[in-house]
C-alpha positions in Angstrom: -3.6 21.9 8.4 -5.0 20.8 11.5 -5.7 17.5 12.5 -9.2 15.1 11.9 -10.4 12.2 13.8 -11.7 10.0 10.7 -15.2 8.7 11.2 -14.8 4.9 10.7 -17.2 4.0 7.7 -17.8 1.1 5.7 -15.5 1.7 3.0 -15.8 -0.5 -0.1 -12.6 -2.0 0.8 -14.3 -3.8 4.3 -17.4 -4.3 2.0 -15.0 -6.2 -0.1 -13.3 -8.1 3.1 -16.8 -9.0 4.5 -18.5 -10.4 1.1 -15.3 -12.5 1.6 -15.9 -13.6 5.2 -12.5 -12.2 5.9 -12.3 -10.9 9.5 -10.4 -7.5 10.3 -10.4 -4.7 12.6 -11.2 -1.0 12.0 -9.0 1.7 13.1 -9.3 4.9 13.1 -6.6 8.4 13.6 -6.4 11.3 13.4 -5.3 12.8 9.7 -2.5 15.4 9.2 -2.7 16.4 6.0 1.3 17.5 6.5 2.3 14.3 7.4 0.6 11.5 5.2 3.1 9.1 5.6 2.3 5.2 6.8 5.7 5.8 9.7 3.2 8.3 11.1 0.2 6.5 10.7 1.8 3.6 12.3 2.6 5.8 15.4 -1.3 6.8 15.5 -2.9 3.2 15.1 -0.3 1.7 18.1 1.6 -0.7 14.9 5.5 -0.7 14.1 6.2 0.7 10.7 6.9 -2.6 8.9 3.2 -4.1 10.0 2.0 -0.8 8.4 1.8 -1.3 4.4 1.5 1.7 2.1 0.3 1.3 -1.5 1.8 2.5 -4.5 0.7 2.9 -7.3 3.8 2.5 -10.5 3.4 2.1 -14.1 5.7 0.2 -16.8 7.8 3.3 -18.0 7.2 4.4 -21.3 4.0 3.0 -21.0 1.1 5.0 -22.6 -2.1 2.6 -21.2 -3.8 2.0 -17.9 -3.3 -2.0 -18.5 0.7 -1.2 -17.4 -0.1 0.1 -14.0 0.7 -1.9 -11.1 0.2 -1.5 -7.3 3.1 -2.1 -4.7 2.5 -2.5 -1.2 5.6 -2.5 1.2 6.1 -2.2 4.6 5.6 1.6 5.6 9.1 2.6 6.6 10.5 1.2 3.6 11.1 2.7 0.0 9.8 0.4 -2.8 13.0 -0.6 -5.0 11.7 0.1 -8.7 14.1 -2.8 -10.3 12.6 -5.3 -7.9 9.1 -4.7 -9.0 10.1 -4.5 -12.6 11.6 -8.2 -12.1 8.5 -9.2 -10.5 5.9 -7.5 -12.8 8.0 -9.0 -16.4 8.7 -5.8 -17.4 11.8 -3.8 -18.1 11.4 -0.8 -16.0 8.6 0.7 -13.5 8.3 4.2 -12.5 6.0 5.7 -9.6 2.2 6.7 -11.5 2.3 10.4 -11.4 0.2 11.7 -8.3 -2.4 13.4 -10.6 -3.3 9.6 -12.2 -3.8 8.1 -8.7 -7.4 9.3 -8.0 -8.5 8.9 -11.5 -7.1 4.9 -11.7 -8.0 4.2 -8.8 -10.6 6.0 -6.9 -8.6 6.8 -3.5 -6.3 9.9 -2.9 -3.3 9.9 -1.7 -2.8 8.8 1.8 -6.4 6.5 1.4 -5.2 4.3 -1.5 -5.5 0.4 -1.2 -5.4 -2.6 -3.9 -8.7 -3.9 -2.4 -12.4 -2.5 -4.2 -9.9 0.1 -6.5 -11.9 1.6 -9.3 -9.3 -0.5 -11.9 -8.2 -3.8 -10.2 -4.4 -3.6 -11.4 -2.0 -6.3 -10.4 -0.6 -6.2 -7.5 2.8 -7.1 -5.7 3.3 -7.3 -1.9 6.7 -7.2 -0.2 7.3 -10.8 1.0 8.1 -9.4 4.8 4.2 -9.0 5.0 4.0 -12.7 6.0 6.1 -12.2 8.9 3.2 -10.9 11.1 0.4 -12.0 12.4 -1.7 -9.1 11.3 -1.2 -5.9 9.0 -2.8 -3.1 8.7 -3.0 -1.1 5.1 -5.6 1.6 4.2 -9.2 1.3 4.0 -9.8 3.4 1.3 -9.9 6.6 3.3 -7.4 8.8 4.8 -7.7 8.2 8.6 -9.1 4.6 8.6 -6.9 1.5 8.5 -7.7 -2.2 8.3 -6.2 -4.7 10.5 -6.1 -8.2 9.0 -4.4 -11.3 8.9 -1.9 -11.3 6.0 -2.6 -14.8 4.1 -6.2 -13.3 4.3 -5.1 -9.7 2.3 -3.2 -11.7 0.0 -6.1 -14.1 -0.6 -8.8 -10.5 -1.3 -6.1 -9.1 -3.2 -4.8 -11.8 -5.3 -1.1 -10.4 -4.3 1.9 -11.7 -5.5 4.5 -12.0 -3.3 8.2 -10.7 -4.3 10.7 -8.8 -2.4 10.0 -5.4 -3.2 12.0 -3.0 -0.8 15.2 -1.2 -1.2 17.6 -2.8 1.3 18.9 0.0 3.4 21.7 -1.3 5.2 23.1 -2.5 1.9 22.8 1.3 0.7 23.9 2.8 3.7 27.3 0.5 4.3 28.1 1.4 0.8 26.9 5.0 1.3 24.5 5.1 -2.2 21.4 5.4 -2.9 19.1 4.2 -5.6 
């Protein structure tokens, strides 16, 4: 697929920020519909990969309602550690949503999805490394447009709780397992 320059828009998640009087930054890239992921995203929008936070969206397993869904965001090189969030959310064990759920739940596709202005306003959980920055940039709501914002500021819209959520990879890799 070839590449886009995204049109920067008011999305209704910077609707959201400014009926809040929280300040941010638009920035837009160019979309690959190949490469989707928030390392390559990072790359485009001039951010390391742990500033960029990716949102997913997870479920209690065995859970057959939308009330057990739950949004994760971690830092975009990192791979969300499923125990963790269980822990964090009280329950006994989360899975990834299925892909085909995500636009129906939550109004954004994949590679646009955010916790701020989604169609079902789930809990959410952020990895605690996203107060290590001055600013961090997650999705507007669109593929190709990110938001740049302070952190305590996209916890305050988002009502976030803070937990650590992320595998830890040199753990995994020392030991040589995974998962």
């Amino acid at each position: 697929m070839t590449a886009r320059l995204a049109t920067p828009t008011k999305t209704n998640a910077a609707r959201l920020l400014d009926s809040l009087g929280i300040a941010y930054e638009v920035r837009a890239y160019e979309v690959d519909l190949e490469d989707l992921t928030a390392i390559s995203v990072a790359r485009k929008i001039g951010l390391p990969a742990e500033q960029v936070f990716k949102t997913l969206l997870t479920r209690a397993a065995g859970a057959t309602g939308h009330a057990d869904h739950f949004f994760a965001v971690i830092p975009g090189g990192a791979e969300l550690d499923l125990k963790k969030l269980a822990q964090a959310a009280g329950v006994k064990k989360v899975e990834l949503a299925s892909l085909k759920d995500v636009e129906p739940l939550t109004g954004y596709v994949r590679g646009g999805v955010t916790v701020m202005a989604a169609k079902t306003a789930f809990p959410a959980y952020a990895d605690e490394t996203i107060e290590l920055f001055d600013v961090i940039s997650i999705s507007a709501g669109v593929r190709g447009v990110q938001l740049v914002l302070a952190p305590a500021d996209y916890l305050r819209a988002t009502a976030a709780v803070l937990a650590d959520l992320a595998k830890d990879m040199r753990a995994e890799s020392a030991t040589g397992t995974r998962g």
